[in-house]
C-alpha positions as CSV (number, residue, x, y, z in Angstrom):
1,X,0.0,0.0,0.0
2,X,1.6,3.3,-1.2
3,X,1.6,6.5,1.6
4,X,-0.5,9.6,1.4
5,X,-0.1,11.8,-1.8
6,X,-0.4,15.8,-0.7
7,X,-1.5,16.7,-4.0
8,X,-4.3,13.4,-4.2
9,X,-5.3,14.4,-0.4
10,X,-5.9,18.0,-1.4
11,X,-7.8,17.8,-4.5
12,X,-10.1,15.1,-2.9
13,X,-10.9,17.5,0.3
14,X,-12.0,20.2,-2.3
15,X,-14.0,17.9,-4.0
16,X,-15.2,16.3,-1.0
17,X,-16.5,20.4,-0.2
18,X,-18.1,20.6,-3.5
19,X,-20.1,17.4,-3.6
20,X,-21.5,18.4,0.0
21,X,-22.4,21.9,-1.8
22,X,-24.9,19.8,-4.1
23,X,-27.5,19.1,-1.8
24,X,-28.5,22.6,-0.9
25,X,-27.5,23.6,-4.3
26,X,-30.1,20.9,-5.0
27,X,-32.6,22.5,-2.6
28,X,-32.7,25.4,-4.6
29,X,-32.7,23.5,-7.9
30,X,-36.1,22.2,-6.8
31,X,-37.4,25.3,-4.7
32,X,-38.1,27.1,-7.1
33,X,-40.1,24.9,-9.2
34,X,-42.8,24.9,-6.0
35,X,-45.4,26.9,-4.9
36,X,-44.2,30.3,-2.9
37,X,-46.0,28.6,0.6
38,X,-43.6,25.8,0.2
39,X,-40.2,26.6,-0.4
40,X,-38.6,26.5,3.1
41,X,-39.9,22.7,3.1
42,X,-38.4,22.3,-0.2
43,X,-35.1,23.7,0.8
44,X,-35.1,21.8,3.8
45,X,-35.7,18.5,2.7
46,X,-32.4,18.6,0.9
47,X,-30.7,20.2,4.2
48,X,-31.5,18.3,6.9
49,X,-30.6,15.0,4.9
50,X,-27.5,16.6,5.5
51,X,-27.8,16.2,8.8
52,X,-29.6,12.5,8.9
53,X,-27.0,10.7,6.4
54,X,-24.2,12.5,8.0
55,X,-24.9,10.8,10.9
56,X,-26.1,7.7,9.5
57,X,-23.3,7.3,7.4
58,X,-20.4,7.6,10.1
59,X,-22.3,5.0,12.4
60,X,-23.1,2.0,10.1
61,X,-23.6,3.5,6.3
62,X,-19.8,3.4,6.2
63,X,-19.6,-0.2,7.2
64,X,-22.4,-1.8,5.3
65,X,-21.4,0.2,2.4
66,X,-17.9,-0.7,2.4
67,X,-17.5,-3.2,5.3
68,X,-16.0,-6.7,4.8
69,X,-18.4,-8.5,2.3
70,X,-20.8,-10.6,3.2
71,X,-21.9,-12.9,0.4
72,X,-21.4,-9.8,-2.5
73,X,-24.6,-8.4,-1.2
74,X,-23.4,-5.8,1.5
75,X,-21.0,-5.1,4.2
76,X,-20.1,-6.4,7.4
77,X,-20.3,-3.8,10.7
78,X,-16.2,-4.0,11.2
79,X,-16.7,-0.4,10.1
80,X,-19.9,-0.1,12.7
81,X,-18.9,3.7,14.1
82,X,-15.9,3.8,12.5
83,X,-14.3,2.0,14.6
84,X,-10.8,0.7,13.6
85,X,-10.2,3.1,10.9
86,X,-7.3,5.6,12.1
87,X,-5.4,8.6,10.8
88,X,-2.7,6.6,9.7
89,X,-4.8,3.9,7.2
90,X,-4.8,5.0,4.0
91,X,-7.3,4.6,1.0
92,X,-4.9,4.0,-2.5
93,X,-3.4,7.4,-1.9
94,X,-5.4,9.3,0.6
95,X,-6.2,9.2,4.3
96,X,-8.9,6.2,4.8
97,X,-10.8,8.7,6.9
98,X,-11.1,11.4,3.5
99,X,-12.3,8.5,1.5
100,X,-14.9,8.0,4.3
101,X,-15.9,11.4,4.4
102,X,-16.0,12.0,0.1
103,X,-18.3,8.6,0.1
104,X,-20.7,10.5,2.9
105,X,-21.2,13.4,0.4
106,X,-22.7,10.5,-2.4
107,X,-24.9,8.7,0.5
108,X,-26.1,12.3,1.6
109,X,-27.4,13.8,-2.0
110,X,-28.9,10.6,-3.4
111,X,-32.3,10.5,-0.5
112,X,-32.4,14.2,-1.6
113,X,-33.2,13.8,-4.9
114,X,-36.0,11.4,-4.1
115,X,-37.7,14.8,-2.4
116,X,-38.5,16.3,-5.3
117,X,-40.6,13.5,-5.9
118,X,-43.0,13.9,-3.3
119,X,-42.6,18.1,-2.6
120,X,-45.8,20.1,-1.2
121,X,-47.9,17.3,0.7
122,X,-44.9,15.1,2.2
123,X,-45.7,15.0,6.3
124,X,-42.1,16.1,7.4
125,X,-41.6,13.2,9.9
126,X,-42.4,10.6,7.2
127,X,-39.6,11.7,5.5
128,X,-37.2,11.7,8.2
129,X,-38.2,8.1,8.7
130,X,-38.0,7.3,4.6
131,X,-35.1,8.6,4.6
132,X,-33.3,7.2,7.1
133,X,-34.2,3.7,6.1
134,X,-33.6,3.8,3.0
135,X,-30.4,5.4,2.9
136,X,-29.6,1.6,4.8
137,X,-31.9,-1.0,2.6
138,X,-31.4,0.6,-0.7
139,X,-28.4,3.0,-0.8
140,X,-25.6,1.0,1.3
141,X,-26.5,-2.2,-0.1
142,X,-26.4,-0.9,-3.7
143,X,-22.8,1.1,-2.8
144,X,-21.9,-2.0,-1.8
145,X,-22.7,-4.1,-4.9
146,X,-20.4,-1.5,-7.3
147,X,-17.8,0.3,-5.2
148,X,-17.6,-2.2,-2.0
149,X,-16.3,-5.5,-3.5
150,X,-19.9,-6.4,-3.9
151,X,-21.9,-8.7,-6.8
152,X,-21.7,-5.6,-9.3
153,X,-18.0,-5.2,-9.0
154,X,-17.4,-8.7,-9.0
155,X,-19.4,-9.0,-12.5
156,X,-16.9,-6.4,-14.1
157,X,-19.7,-3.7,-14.5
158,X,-18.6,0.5,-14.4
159,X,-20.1,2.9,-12.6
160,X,-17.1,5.4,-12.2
161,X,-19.2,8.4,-10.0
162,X,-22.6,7.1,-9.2
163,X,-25.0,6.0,-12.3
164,X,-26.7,2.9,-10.5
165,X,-25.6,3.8,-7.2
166,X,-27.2,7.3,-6.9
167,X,-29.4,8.3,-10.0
168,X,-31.2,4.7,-10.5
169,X,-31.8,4.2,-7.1
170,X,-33.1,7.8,-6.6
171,X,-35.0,7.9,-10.0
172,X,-36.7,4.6,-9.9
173,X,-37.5,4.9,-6.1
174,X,-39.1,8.4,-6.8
175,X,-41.1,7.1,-9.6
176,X,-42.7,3.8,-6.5
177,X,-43.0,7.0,-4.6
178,X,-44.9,8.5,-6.6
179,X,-47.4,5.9,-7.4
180,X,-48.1,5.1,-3.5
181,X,-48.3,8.7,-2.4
182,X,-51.7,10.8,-3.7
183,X,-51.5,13.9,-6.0
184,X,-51.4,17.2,-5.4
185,X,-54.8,19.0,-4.5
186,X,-56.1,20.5,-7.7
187,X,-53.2,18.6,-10.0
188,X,-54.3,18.4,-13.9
189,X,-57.2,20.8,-13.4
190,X,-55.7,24.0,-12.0
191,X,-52.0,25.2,-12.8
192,X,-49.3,24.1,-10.3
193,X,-46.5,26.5,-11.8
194,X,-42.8,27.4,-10.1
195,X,-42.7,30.4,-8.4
196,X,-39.1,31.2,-8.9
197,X,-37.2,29.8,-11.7
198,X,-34.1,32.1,-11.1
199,X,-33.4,30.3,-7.9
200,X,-33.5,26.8,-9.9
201,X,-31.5,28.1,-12.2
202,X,-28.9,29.3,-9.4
203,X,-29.3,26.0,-8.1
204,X,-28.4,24.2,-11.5
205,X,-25.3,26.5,-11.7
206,X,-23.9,25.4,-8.7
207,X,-25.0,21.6,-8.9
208,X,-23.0,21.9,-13.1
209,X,-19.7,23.3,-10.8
210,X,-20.1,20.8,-7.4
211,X,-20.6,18.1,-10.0
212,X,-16.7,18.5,-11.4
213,X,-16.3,17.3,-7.3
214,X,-18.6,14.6,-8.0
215,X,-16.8,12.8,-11.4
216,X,-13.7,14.6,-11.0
217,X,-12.9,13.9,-7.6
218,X,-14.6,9.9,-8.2
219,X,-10.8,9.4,-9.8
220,X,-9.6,9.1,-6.3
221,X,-6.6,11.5,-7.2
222,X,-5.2,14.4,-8.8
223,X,-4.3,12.9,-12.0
224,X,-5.1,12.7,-15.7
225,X,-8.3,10.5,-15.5
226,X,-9.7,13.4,-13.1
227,X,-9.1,15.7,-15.5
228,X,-10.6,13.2,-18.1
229,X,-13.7,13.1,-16.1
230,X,-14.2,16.9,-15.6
231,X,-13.8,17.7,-19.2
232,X,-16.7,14.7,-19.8
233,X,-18.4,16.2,-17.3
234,X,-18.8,19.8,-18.1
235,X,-19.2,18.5,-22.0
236,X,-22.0,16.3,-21.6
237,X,-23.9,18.9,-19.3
238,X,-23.1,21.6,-22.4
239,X,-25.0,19.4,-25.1
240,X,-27.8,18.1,-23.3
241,X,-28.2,21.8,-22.3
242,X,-28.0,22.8,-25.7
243,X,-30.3,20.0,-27.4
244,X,-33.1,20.1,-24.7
245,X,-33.5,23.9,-26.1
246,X,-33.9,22.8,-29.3
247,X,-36.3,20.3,-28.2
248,X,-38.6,22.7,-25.9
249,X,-38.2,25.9,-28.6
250,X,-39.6,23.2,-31.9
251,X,-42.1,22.7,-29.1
252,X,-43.1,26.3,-28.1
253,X,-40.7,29.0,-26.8
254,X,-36.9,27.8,-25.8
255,X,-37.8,27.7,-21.8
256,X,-35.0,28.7,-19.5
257,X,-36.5,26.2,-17.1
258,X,-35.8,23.6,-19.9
259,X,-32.3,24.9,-20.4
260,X,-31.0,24.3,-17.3
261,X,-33.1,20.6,-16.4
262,X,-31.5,19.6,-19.6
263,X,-27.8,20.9,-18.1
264,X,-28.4,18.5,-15.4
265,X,-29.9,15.3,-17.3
266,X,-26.2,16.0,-19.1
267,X,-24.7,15.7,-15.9
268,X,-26.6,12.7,-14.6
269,X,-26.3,11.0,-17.7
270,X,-22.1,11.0,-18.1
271,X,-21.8,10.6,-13.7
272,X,-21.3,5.9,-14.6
273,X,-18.6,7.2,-17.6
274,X,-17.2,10.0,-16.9
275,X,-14.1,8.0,-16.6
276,X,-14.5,5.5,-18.7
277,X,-15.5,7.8,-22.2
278,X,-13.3,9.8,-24.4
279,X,-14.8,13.2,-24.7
280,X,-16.7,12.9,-28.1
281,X,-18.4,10.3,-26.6
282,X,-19.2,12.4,-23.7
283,X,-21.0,14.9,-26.1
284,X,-23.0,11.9,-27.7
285,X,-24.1,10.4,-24.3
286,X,-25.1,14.4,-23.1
287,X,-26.9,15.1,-26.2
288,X,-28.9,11.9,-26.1
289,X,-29.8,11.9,-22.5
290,X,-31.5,15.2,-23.0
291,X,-33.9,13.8,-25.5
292,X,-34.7,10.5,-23.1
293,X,-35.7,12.5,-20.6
294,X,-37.5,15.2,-22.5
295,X,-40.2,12.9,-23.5
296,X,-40.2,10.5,-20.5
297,X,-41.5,13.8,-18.9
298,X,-44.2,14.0,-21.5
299,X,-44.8,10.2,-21.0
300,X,-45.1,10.7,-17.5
301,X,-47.5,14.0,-18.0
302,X,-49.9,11.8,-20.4
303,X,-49.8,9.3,-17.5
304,X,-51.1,11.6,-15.3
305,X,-49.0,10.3,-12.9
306,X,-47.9,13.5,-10.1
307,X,-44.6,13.1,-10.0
308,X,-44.2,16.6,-8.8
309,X,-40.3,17.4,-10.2
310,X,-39.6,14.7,-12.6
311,X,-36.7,12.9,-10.6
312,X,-37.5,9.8,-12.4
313,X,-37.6,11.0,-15.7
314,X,-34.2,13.1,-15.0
315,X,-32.1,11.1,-12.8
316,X,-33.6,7.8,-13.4
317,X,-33.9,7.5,-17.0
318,X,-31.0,9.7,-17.6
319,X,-29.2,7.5,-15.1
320,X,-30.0,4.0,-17.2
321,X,-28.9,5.5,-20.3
322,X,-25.6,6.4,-18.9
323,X,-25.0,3.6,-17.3
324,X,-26.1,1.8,-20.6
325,X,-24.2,4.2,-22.5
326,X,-20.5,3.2,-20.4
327,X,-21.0,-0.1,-21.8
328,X,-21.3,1.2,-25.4
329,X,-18.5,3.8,-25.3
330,X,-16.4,2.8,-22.5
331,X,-12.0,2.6,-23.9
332,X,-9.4,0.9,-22.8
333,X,-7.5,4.4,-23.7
334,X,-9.2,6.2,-20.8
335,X,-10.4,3.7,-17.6
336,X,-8.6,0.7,-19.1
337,X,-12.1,-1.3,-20.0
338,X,-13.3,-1.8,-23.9
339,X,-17.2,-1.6,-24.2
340,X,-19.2,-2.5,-27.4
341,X,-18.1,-0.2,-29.7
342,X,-14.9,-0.8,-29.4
343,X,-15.5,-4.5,-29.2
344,X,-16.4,-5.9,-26.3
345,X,-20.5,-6.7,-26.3
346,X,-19.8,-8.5,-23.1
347,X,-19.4,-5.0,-21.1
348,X,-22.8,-3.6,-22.2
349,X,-24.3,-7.3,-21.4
350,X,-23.2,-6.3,-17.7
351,X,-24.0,-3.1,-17.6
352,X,-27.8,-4.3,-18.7
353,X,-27.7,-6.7,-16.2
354,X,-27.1,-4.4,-13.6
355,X,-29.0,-1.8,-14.7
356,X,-32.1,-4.1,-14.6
357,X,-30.8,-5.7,-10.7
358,X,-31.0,-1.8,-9.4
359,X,-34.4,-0.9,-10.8
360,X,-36.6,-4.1,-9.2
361,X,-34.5,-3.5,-6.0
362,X,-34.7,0.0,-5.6
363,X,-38.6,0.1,-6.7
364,X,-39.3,-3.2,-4.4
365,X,-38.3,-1.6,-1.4
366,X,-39.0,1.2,-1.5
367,X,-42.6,0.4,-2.3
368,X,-42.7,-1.8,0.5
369,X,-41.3,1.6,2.7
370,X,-44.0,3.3,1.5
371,X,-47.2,1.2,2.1
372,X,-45.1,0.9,5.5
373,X,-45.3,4.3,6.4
374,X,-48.4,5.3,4.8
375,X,-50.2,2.5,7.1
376,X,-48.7,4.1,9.7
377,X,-48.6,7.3,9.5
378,X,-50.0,8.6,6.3
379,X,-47.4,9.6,3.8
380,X,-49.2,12.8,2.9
381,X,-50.3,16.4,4.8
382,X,-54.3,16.8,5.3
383,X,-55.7,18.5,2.3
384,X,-56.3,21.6,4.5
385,X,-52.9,21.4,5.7
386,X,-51.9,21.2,2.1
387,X,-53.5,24.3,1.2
388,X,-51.9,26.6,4.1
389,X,-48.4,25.2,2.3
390,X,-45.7,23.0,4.1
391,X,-44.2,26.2,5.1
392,X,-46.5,27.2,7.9
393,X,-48.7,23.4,8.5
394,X,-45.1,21.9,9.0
395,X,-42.2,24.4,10.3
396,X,-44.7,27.6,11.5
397,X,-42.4,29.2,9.3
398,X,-43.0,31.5,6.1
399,X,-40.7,32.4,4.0
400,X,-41.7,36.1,2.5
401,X,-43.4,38.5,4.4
């Protein structure tokens, strides 16, 4: 085992910073798309997951993420508090306890996204509840299988920052959200419209920059393949920014709103290949994703199904196609692994494989979570309680005079 690299150490500690940024950067991202009388729920839900996972994370996340395997299927509790992990062990070229804390930032943001599934009428302690459990049946477990020595890992498939792990898992549990919870008072017969798109589109600009952290930083050092991964990064972002305008303006007026959802289905989408994809074939796998999502949205709209931000259509559709996409365009010039095109069908046989493993698992559970809680609880706010906003019915708070 090699010693601690300065340069590694301090590039992962900045990126470890701009990961954690996401999540309220993601509070704003979906704030702004809800009604004025609920935007201080909104921005919490992302921020006190913060709080929850951070905690979660450093007592048994850790371990049953990247504990000693049990079986492939998740990790011991040799980790359970952290315990034997000192300043002195070292992860490849970092301090063992950085690595911990980088991998906290991933289990934090990916129960966040979920919220924008259910924004406006989630009861507030349902969530801490949801969240909290299924940060430890879905997300650990699934960490596990790709980045812990676990089944995906040991099957060869890629997922170099997060495509199964986070944006399947989130997507596909939003969407068994979605169908157990009950719409929105008044949704498909009055409008439900954002009430300020500026602050999603300062929350897009800082989830584009926090996400160079997020791929970048995934390379585990301050190298070449980081680099790799940033350049992917920001030019996969770029196209499916630039195509979902096209898309929205052939359908009406180029939507600014549009614009910056399709900057972050480009992110999503590149997050499993980031380092695994030569840059052109970031552009393709951007400019692509923004069309998958753009009409799963509409499919999901024609459903009449009240999946209140489209997490499933963004993160979880974008997520399968990237994660589909590594196995079609990953080189052995950039992460060292061939993938169809370049002639090895095998790769994007995995990456189906997996692909398919993380949907029925993440949408089993979490539909079981659900008609949990609901029979317990209730998942959703009384109508009435609904129509005051989250705001006041939830935290007694409001946010504009």
């Amino acid at each position: 085992m090699e010693g601690i690299n300065s340069g590694d150490t301090a590039w992962i500690i900045v990126a470890t910073a701009l990961v954690l940024m996401m999540t309220p950067a993601l509070g704003f991202f979906y704030g702004g798309m809800v009604r004025r009388k609920n935007i201080l729920s909104t921005l919490n839900l992302s921020f006190i997951t913060i709080g929850l996972i951070s905690i979660q994370w450093v007592i048994i996340g850790y371990s049953l993420a990247f504990g000693e395997s049990v079986a492939g299927l998740v990790g011991g509790l040799n980790y359970l508090g952290l315990s034997g992990i000192g300043l002195e062990d070292v992860e490849g070229s970092i301090p063992k306890l950085l690595f911990v804390a980088f991998q906290m930032t991933f289990a934090i943001i990916t129960p966040a996204l979920i919220s924008g599934t259910f924004v406006e009428r989630i009861r507030f302690k349902v969530y801490l509840v949801f969240t909290l459990l299924w940060a430890t049946l879905v997300y650990d477990p699934v960490c596990h299988w790709a980045w812990g020595g676990g089944i995906f890992s040991q099957w060869g498939a890629l997922d170099f920052a997060g495509g199964t792990v986070v944006h399947i898992t989130a997507g596909f549990s939003a969407l068994a959200f979605s169908m157990a919870i009950r719409k929105r008072k008044g949704f498909g017969q009055i409008a439900i419209e954002p009430h300020n798109i500026a602050f999603t589109v300062l929350g897009a600009g800082l989830l584009w920059v926090g996400w160079f952290g997020f791929n970048g930083g995934s390379a585990l050092a301050a190298d070449g393949l980081a680099v790799q991964a940033l350049l992917n990064t920001n030019t996969a972002a770029a196209a499916a920014a630039v195509v979902w305008m096209f898309l929205s303006w052939r359908d009406n007026k180029p939507s600014v709103l549009g614009i910056v959802t399709g900057a972050v289905v480009g992110l999503v989408a590149i997050t499993p290949a980031a380092g695994f994809v030569n840059t052109m074939s970031a552009l393709l796998i951007g400019a692509i994703a923004a069309p998958v999502s753009y009409y799963s949205i509409d499919f999901r709209e024609r459903r009449g199904l009240d999946e209140s931000l489209d997490v499933w259509a963004c993160h979880g559709m974008a997520g399968a196609w990237g994660a589909l996409a590594t196995g079609l365009f990953a080189t052995a010039a950039v992460g060292g692994v061939d993938g169809l095109f370049y002639g090895n069908a095998a790769q994007f046989g995995i990456q189906l494989i997996t692909v398919v493993v993380t949907i029925v698992y993440s949408v089993i559970i979490t539909f079981a979570l659900t008609k949990i809680l609901d029979a317990v609880w209730g998942l959703a706010v009384s109508e009435q309680e609904e129509e005051i906003g989250l705001d006041i019915s939830e935290h007694g708070e409001r946010a504009y005079a």
